[in-house]
N, C-alpha and C positions, 0 to 999 in steps of 0.2 A: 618284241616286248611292248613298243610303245601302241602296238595293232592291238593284241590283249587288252590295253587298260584299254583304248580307246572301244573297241567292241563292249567291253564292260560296262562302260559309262553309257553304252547305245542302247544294252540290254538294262540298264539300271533308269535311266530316263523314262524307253517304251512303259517297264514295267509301273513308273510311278503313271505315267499317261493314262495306263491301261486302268489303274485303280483310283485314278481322278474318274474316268470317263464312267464305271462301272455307277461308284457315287452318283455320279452329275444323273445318269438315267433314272438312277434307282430310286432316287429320293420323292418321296410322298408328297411334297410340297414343288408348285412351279419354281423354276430358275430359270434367272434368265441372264446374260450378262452384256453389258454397255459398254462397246468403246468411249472413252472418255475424250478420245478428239473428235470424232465424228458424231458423236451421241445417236450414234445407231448400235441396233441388235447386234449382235455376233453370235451370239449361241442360243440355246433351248432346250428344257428340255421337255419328252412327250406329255409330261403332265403341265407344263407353261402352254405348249402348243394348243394342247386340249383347251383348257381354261379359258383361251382367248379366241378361241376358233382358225388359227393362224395356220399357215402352210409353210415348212424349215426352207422354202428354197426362196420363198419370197422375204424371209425374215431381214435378212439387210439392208432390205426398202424400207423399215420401219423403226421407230426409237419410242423411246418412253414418251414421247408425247403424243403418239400415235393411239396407245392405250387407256389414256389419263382422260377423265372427264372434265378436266381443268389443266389444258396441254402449256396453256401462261406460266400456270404455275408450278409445274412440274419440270420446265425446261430451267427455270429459273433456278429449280432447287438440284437438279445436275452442274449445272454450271457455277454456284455457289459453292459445292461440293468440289470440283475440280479447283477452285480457287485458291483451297485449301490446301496448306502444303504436308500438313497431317491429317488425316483422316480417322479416325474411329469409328466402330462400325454404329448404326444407329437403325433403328426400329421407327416407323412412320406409318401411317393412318391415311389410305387412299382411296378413293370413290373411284373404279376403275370401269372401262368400258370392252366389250366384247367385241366381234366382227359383223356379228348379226347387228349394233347398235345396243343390247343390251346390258345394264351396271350390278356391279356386283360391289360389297367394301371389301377394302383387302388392307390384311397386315403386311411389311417389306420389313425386310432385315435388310440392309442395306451395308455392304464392305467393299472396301478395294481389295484390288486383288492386281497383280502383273501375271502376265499370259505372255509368252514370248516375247517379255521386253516390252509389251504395252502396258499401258496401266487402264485400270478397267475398272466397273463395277459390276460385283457379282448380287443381282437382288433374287434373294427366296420370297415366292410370293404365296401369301396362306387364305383363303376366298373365307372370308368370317362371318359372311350375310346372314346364316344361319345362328350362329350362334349373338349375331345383333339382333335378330326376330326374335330369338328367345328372350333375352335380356328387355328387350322393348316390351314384352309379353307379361314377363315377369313383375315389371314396373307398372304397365297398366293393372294388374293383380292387385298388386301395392297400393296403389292410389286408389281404387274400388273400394283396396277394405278398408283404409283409413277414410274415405268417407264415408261407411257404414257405423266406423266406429265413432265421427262425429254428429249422424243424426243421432245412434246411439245416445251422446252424450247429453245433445239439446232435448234429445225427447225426456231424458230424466231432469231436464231443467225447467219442462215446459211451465209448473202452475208458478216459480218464482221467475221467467220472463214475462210470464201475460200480467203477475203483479208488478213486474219495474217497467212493462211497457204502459198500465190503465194508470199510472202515476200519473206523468204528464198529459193523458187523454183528460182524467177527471179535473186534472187543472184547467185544462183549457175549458171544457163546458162550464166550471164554477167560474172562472174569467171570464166568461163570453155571459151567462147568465144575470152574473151582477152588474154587468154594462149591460142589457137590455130594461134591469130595472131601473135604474140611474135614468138612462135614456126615456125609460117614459115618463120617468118625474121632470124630465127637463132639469137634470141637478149633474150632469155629467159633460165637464169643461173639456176644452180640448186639449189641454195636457194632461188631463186625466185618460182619455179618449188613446193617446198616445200610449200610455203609459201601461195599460189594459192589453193595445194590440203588441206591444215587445213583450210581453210575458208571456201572451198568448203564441207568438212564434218561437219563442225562446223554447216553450214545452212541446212545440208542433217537432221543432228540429231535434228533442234530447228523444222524442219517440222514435223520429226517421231515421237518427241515427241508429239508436237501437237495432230496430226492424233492419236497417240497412246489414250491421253488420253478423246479425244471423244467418242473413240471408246470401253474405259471402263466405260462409263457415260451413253453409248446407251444399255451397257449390259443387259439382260433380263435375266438368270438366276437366280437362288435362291442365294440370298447374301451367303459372305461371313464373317464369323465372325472371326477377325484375330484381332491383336493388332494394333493399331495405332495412328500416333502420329499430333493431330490437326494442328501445326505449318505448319506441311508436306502438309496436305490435303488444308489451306489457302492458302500457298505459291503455288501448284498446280494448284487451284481454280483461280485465282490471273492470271497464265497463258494463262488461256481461254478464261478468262475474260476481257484482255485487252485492245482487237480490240475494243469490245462494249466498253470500259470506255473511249476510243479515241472517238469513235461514238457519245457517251453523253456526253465528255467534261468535263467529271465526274477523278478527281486523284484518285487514287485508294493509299492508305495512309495502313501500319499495325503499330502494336505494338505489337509484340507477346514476351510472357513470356519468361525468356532463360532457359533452362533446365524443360520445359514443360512435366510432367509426361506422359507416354502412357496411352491410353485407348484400351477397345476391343468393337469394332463395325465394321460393314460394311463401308470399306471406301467407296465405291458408293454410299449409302444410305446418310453419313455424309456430303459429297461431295455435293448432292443434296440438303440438306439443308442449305450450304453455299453460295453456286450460286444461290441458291432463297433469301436465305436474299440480298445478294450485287445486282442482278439484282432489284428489290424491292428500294432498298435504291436509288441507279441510275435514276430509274425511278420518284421516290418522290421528284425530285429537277428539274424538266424539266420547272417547270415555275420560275428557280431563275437565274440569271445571271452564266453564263458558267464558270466566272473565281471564282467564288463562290463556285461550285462544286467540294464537297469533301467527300470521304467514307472511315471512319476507321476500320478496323477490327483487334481488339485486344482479346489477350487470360490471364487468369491467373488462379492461382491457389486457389483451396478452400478449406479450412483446418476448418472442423468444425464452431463453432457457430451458428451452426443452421441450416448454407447450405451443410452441407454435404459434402465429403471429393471426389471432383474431379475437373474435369478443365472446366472451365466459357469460350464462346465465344459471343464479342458484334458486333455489326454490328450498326454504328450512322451514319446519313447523317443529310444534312445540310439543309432540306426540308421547306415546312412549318406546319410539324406534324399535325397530327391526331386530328379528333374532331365529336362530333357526330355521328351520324348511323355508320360510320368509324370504329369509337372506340370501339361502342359498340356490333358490331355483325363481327369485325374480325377474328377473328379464325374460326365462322363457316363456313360450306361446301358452294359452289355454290356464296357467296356471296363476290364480287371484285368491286374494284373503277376505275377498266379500263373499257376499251371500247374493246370488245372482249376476255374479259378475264375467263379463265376457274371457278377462285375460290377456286380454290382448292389447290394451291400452301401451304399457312401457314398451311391449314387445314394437307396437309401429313407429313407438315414440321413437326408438334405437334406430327404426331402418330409417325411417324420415331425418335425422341427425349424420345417419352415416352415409345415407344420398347427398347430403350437402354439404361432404367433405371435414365433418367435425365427429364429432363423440359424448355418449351420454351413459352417465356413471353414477352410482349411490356417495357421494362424496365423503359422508358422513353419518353417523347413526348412535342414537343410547338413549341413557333411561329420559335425555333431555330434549330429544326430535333427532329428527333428519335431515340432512339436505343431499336435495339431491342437485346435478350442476349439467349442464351441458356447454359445449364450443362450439362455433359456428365459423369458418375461416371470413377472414377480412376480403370486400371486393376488391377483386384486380382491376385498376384500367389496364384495354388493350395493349399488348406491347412490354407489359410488369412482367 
């Protein structure tokens, strides 16, 4: 009797063996598993072997740092792991290396596991380089057409920038003009003299800035991801934007937070979603009386309850809000309430807001304006 159970339990064991090992081969993604005292290989399967270029008999010559493009750091994070006296299984992000020398990215599911009384880890390794080509692909796409869609914008702003940039030009030549005739009368002291050349540089640098930051809003290269601070980029936004709010008739009004936390994003990128929201708002009041015309742009701060821990910007005009088809197929591509218009404006506005981990919404609408609002997460330092 006691041969029976024991023959049972032999036949009950093999057969779970047999339909582990069936799995272990079968499956579509590498595996591979780590003794946790040795932190070397112990098993494989022929799609891990494949992957890495590796041969099964020499596999116990090798460990995860063998494969790792960064073998510091990956020994560290086995032995951080074994540290642990529970383990949960976790998902990780690794630049991984081949036999030939060449990388590939790869996703790990990472678990323990015990295997005859050892304790182990079992990592599924998924080769994702392609689908990061795509996504990098994708993104380059993105960024192309939001910059199409900012020459776009400048090019319909051009005759109200060349009149906020000949402002300061024509001041300076009447500046410089009424000191050369001063100067030939011999009637022009030197505090006057002084007094001539600060106006005349004061309007030299309100042009260069100007000019300056068109010409970081025409940029076509691959953003930059630095820290920044929204107050900054409104009140800039604000600059460019005020020949057109003379043009429309429109006050250009803020209310920004004081001590307004930094963010990290593209300030060009961000930039371009604030000068589409207030151009937008501008525009949505053209049929209300001129002295009616008014756009606020305010900022504040989000501290949990539900919205998440960063900084809110609204953009409200004084219109007469949104309704129908309007409301309802907004956001999508290709479709606008202008007459010539691309469509695409809020459409990049959304992905550019949802690239940098926030969200952009019609907050508000009726017979009284709009607003519309966006979120931008708060910067991390390292290590947050």
């Amino acid at each position: 009797m006691p041969n029976k159970k024991l023959n049972a339990s032999r036949r009950a064991l093999e057969d779970s063996e047999a339909k582990y090992r069936a799995l272990f081969e079968g499956a579509q993604a590498g595996v591979m598993v780590v003794d946790l005292e040795t932190l070397r290989f112990v098993d494989a399967n022929p799609q891990a072997l494949a992957m890495f270029g590796l041969d099964y008999d020499k596999l116990g010559r090798l460990g995860p740092q063998d494969v790792s493009t960064d073998p510091d750091a990956t020994l560290a994070n086995f032995k951080r792991f074994t540290a642990e006296t529970q383990n949960a299984p976790v998902v990780i992000s690794r630049r991984l290396r081949r036999r030939d020398g060449s990388e590939f990215e790869a996703e790990i599911f990472q678990s323990p596991v015990t295997i005859q009384g050892r304790a182990k880890i079992m990592a599924i390794i998924t080769d994702v380089s392609r689908r990061k080509a795509l996504e990098a692909e994708v993104q380059q796409r993105q960024a192309e057409l939001a910059h199409v869609l900012r020459v776009h914008t400048l090019g319909e702003m051009t005759t109200m920038l060349a009149h906020e940039i000949n402002q300061p030009l024509s001041a300076i030549s009447t500046y410089a003009q009424g000191s050369l005739r001063l100067a030939h009368n011999r009637n022009l002291t030197r505090a006057e003299t002084e007094r001539v050349l600060e106006m005349i540089n004061d309007n030299a640098l309100r042009a260069s800035g100007i000019i300056t930051r068109i010409r970081t809003l025409l940029r076509g290269q691959k953003g930059v991801i630095q820290v920044c601070n929204l107050n900054r980029l409104i009140l800039d936004s604000m600059a460019i934007l005020a020949a057109e709010g003379r043009a429309w008739g429109v006050v250009l009004t803020t209310d920004l937070a004081l001590g307004l936390p930094d963010v990290r994003g593209d300030s060009v990128q961000l930039q371009q979603v604030l000068m589409n929201l207030v151009l937008n708002a501008m525009e949505a009041m053209a049929a209300i009386p001129r002295k009616n015309r008014r756009v606020v742009i305010a900022t504040r701060t989000l501290a949990g309850a539900g919205s998440g821990d960063g900084v809110q910007v609204t953009v409200a005009d004084q219109g007469a809000g949104l309704s129908g088809k309007a409301l309802t197929h907004l956001f999508e591509s290709f479709f606008t309430t202008k007459p010539g218009g691309l469509g695409m404006g809020l459409s990049i506005c959304t992905t550019i807001v949802e690239a940098h981990g926030g969200k952009l919404w019609l907050d508000a609408t009726g017979p009284s304006g709009s607003t519309f609002a966006f979120t931008i997460p708060f910067r991390r330092e390292a290590g947050s």
